[in-house]
C-alpha positions as CSV (number, residue, x, y, z in Angstrom):
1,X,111.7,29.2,92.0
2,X,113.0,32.1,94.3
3,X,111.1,34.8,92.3
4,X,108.0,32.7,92.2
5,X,108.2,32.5,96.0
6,X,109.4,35.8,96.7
7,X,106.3,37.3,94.4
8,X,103.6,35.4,96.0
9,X,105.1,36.6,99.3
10,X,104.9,40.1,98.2
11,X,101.3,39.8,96.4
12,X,99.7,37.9,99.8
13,X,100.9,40.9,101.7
14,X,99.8,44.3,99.4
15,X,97.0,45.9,100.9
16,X,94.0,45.3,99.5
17,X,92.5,48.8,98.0
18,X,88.2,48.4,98.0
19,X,87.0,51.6,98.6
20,X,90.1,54.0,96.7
21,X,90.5,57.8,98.4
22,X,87.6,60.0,97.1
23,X,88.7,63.6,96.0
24,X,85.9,65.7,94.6
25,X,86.7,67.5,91.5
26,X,88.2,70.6,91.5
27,X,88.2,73.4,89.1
28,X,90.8,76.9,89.2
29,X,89.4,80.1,87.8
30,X,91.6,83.0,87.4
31,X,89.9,85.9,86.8
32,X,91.6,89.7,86.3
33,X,89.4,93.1,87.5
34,X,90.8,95.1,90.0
35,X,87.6,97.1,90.0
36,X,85.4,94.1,91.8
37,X,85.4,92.4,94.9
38,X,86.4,88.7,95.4
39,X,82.5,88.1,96.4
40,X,81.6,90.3,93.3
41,X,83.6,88.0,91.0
42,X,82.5,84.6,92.7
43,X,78.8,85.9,92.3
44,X,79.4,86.6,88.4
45,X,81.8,83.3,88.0
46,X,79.1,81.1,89.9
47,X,75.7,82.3,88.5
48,X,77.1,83.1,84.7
49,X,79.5,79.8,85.0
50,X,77.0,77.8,83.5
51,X,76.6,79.5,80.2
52,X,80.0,79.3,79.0
């Protein structure tokens, strides 16, 4: 009879979650040429990303 009690006690007070935290998706690319810039590499990495 305590647990019964002491769960709805602890049920009747957990937040109630409608809307959950959004996080858009992320994605790491590692990419290895030391003879291009960082914009030089995002430019290739964002325009050619879509064919691989």
């Amino acid at each position: 009879m305590t647990i019964s009690l002491w769960r709805l006690r602890v049920i009747t007070q957990m937040p109630l979650d409608v809307f959950p935290t959004f996080a858009p998706p992320q994605v790491e690319i590692q990419v290895q040429a030391s003879a291009l810039a960082p914009e030089e590499i995002e430019s290739i990495v964002v325009t050619q990303g879509s064919v691989i």
